[in-house]
N, CA, C and O atoms as CSV, one atom per row, in Angstrom:
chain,resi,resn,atom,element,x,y,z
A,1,UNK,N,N,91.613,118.898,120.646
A,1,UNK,CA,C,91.373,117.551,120.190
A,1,UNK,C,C,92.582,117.083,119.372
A,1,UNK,O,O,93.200,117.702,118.507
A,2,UNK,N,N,92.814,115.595,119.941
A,2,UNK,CA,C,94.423,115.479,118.702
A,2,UNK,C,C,94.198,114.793,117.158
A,2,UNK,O,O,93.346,113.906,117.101
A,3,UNK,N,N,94.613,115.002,116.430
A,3,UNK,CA,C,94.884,114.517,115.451
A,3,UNK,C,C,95.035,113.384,115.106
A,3,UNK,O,O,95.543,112.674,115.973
A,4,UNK,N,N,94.771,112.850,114.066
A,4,UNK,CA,C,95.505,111.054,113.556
A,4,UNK,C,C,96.899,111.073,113.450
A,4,UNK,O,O,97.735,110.405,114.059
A,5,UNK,N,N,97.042,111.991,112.530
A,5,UNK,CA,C,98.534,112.312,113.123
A,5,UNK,C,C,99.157,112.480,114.542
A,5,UNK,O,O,100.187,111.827,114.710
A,6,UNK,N,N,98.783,113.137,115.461
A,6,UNK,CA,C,99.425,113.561,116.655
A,6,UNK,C,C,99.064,111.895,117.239
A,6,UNK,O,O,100.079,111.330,117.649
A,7,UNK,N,N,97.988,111.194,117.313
A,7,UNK,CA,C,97.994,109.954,117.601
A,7,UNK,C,C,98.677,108.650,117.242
A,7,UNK,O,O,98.758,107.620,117.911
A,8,UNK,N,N,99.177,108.940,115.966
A,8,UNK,CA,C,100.327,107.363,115.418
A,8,UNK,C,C,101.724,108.303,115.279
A,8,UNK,O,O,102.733,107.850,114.737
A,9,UNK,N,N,101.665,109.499,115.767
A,9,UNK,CA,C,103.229,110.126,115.159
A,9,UNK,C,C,104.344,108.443,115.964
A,9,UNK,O,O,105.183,107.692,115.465
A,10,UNK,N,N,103.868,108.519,117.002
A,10,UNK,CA,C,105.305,107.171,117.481
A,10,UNK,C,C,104.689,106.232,117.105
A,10,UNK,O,O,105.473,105.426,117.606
A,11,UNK,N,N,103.821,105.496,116.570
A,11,UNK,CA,C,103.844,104.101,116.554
A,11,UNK,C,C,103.932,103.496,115.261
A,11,UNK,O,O,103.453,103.986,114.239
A,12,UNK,N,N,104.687,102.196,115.349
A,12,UNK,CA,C,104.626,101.917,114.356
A,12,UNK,C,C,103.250,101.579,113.094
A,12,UNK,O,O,102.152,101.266,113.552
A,13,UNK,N,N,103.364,101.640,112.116
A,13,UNK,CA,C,102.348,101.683,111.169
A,13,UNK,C,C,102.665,99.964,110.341
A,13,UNK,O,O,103.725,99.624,109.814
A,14,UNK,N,N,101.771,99.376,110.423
A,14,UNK,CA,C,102.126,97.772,109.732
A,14,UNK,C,C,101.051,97.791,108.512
A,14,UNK,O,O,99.844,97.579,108.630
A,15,UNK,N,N,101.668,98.055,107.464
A,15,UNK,CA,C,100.641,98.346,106.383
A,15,UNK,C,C,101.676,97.264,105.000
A,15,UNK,O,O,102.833,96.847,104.936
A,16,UNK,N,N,100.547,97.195,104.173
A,16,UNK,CA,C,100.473,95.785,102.601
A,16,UNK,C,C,100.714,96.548,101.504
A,16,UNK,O,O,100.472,97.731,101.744
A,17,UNK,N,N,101.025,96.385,100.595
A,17,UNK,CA,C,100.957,97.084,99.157
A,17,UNK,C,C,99.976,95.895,98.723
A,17,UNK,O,O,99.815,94.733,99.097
A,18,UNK,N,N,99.195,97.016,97.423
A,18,UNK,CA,C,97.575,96.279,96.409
A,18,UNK,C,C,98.617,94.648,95.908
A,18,UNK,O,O,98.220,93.509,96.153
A,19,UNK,N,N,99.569,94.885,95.397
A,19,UNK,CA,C,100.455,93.942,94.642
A,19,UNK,C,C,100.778,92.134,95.250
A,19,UNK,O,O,100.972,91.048,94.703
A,20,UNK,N,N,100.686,92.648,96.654
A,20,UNK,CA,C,101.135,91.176,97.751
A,20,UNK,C,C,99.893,90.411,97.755
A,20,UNK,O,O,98.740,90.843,97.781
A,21,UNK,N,N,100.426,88.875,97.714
A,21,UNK,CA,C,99.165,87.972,97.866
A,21,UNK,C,C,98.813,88.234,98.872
A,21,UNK,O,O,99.461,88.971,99.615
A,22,UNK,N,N,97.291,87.525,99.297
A,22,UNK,CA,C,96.744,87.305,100.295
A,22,UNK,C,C,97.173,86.657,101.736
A,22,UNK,O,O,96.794,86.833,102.894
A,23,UNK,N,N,98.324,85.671,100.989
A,23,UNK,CA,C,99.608,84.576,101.828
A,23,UNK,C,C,100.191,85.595,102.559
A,23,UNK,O,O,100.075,85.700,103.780
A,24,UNK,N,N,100.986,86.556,101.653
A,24,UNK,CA,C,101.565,87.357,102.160
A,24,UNK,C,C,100.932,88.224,103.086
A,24,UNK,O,O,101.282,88.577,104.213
A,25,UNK,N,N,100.155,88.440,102.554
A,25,UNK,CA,C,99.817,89.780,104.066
A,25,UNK,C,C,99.226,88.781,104.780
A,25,UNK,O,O,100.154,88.131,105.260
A,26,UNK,N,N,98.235,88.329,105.096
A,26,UNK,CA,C,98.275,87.196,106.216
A,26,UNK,C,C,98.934,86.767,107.364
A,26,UNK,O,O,98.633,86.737,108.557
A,27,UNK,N,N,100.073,86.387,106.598
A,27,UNK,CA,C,101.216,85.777,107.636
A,27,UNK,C,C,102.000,86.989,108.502
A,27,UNK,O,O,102.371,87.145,109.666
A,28,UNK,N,N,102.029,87.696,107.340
A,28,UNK,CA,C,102.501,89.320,108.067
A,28,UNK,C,C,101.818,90.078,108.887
A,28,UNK,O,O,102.375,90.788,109.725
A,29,UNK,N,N,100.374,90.003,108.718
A,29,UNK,CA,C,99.342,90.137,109.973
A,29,UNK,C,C,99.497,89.429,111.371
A,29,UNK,O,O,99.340,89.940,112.479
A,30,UNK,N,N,99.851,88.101,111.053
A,30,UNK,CA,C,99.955,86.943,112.083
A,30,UNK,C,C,100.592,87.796,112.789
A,30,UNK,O,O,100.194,88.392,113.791
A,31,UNK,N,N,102.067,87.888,112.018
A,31,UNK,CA,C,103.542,88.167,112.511
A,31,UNK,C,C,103.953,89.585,113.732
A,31,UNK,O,O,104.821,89.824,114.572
A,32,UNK,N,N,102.638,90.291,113.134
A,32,UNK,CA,C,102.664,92.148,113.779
A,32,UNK,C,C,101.391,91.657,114.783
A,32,UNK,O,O,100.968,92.595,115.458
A,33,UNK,N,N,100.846,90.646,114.963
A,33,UNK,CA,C,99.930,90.588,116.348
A,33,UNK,C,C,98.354,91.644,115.205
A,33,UNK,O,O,97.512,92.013,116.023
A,34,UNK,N,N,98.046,91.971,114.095
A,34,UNK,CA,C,97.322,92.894,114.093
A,34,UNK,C,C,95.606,92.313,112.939
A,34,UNK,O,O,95.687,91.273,112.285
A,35,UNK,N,N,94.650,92.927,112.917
A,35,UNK,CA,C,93.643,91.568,112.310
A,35,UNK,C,C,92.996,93.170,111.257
A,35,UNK,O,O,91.869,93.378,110.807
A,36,UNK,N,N,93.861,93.758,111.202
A,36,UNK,CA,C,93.619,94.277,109.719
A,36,UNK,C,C,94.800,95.729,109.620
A,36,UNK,O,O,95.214,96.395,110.569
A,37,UNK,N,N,95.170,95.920,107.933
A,37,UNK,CA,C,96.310,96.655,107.762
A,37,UNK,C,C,95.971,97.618,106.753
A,37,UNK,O,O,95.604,97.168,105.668
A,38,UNK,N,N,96.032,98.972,106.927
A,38,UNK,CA,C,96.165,99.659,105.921
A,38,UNK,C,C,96.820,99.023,104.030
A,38,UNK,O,O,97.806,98.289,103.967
A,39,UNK,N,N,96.347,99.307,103.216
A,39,UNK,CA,C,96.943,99.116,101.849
A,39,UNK,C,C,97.522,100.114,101.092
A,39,UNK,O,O,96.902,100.654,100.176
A,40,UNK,N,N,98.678,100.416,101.397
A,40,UNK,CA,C,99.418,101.684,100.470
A,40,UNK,C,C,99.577,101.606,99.052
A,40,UNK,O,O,100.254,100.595,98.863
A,41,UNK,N,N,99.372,102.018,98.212
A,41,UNK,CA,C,100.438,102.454,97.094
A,41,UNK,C,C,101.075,103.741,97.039
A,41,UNK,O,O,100.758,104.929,97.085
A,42,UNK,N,N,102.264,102.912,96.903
A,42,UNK,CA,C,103.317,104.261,97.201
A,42,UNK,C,C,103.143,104.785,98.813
A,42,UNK,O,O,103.143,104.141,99.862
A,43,UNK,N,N,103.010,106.080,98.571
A,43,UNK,CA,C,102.357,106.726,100.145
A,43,UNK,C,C,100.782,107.031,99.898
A,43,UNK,O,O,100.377,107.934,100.629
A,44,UNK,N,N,99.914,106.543,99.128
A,44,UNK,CA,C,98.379,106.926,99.184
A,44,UNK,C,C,97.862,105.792,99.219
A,44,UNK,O,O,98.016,104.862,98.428
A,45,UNK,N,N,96.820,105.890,100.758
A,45,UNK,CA,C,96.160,105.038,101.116
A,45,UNK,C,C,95.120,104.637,100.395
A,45,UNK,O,O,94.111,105.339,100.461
A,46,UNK,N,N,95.099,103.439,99.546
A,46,UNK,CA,C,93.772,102.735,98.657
A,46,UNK,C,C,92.856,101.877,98.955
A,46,UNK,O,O,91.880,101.511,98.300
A,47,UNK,N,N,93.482,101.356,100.714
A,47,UNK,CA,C,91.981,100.332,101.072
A,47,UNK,C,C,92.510,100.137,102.075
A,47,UNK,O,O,93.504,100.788,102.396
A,48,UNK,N,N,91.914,99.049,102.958
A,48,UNK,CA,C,92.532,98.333,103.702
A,48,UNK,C,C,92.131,96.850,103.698
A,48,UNK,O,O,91.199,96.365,103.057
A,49,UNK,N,N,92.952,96.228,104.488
A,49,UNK,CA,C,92.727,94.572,104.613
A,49,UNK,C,C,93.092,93.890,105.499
A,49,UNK,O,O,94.202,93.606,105.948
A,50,UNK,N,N,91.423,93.448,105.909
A,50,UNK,CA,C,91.653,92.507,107.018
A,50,UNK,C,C,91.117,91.366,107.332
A,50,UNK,O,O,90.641,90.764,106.370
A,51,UNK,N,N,91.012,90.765,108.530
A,51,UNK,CA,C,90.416,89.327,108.606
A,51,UNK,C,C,89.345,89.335,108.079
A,51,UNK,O,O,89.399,88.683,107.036
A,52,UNK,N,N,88.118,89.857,108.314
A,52,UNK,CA,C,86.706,89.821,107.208
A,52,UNK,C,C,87.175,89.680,105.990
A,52,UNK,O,O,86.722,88.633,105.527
A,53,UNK,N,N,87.885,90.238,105.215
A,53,UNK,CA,C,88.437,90.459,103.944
A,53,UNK,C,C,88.992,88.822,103.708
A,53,UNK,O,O,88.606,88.280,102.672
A,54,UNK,N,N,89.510,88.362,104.249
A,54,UNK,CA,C,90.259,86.755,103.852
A,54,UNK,C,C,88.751,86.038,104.102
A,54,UNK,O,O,88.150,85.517,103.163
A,55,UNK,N,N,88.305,86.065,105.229
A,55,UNK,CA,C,87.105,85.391,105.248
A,55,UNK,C,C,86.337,85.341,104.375
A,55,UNK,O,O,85.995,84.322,103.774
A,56,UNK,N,N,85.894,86.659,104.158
A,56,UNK,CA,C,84.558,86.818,103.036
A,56,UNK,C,C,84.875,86.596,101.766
A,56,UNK,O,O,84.164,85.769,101.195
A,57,UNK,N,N,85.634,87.029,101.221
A,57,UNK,CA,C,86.079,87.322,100.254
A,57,UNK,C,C,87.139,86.219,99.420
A,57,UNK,O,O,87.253,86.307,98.197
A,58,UNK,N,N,87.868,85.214,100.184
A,58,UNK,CA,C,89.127,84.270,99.858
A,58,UNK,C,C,88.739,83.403,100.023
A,58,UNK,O,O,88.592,82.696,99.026
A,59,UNK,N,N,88.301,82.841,101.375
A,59,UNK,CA,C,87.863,81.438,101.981
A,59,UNK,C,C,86.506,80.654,101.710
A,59,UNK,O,O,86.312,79.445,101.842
A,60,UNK,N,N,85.298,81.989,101.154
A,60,UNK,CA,C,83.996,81.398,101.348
A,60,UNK,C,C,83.907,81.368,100.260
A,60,UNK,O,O,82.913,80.751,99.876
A,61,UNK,N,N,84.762,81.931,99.210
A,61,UNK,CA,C,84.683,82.407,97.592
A,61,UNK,C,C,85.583,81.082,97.218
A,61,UNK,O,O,85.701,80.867,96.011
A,62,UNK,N,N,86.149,80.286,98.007
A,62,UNK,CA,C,87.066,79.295,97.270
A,62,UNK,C,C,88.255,79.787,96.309
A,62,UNK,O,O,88.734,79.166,95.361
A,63,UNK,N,N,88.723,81.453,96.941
A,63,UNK,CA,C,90.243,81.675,95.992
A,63,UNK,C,C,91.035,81.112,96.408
A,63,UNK,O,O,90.799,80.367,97.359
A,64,UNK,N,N,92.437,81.236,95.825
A,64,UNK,CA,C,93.633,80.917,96.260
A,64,UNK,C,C,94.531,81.713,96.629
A,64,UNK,O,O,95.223,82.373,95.854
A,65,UNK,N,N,94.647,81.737,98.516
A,65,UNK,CA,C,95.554,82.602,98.872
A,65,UNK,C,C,97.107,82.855,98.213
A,65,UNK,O,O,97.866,83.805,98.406
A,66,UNK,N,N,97.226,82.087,97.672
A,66,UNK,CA,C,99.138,82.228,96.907
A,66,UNK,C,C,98.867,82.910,95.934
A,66,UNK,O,O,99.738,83.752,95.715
A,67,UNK,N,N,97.934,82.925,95.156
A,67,UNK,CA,C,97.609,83.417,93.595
A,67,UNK,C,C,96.603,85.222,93.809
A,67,UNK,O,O,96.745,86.244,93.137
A,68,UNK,N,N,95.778,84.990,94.846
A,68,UNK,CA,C,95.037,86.103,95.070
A,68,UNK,C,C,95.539,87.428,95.633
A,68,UNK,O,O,95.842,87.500,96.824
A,69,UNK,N,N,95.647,88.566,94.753
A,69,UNK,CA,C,96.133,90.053,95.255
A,69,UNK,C,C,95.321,90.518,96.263
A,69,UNK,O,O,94.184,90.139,96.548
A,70,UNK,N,N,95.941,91.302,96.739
A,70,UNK,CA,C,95.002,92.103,97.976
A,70,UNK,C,C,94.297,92.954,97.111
A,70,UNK,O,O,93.088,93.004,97.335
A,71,UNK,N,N,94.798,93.762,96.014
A,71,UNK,CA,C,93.967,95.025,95.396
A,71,UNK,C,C,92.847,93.695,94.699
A,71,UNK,O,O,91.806,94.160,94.233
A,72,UNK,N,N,92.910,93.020,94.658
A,72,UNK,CA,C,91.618,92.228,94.244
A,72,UNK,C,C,90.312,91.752,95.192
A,72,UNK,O,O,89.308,91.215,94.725
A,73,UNK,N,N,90.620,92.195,97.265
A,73,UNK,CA,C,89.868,91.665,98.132
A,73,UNK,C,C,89.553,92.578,98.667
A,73,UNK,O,O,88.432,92.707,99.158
A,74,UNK,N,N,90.677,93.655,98.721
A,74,UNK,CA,C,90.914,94.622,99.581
A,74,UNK,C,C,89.238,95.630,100.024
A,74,UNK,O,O,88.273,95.816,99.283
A,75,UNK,N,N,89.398,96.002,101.161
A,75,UNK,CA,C,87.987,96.856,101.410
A,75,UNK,C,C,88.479,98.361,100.647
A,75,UNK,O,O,89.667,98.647,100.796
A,76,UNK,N,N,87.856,99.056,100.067
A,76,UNK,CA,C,88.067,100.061,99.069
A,76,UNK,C,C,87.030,101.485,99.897
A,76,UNK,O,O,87.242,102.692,99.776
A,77,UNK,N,N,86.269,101.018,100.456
A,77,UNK,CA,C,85.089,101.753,101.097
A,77,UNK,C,C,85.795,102.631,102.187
A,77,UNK,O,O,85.716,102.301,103.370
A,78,UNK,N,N,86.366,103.555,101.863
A,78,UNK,CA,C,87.103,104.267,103.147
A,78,UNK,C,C,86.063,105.630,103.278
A,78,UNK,O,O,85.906,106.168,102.181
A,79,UNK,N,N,85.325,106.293,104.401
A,79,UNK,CA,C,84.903,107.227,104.437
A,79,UNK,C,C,85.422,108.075,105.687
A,79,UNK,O,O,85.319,107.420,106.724
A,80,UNK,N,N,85.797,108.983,105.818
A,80,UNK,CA,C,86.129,110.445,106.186
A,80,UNK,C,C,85.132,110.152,107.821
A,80,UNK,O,O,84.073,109.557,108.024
A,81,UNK,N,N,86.223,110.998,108.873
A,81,UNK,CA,C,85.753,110.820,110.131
A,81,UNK,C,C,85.329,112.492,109.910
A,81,UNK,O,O,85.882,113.447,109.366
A,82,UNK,N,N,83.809,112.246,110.773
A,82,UNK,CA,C,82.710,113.355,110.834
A,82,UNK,C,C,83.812,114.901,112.354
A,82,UNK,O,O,84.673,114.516,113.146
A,83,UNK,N,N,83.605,115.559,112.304
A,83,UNK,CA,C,84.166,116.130,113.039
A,83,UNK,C,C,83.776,115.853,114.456
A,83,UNK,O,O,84.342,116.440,115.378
């Protein structure tokens, strides 16, 4: 059986830091074709963020994408694949 690793070793990885607005990763989503991105700090993965995430969370909440962090929307709920 392969790995997560042995599965993205070639591809590229399009991932946000907690720190970037919502603007920002957004447009950078647009830009990579992709509708949700890993959230690094540093090299340890802390959430991810994606279109639900702007939806639910930015648009229906009335934030402001220029002003709003991702570590403030971001999905945080990461659980472990079962064997």
């Amino acid at each position: 059986m392969a790995t997560i690793r042995d599965l993205l070793i070639h591809r590229t990885i399009h991932y946000v830091q907690p720190d970037q607005t919502v603007i920002e990763a957004a447009g950078y989503m647009v830009e990579c074709k992709v509708g949700a991105v890993p959230v690094l700090d540093g090299t340890t993965l802390v959430g991810v963020f994606s279109e639900r995430d702007i939806m639910s969370k930015v648009v229906t909440r009335g934030r402001d994408p220029l002003t709003t962090r991702i570590r403030e929307v971001m999905s945080t709920e990461l659980r472990t694949l079962a064997p």
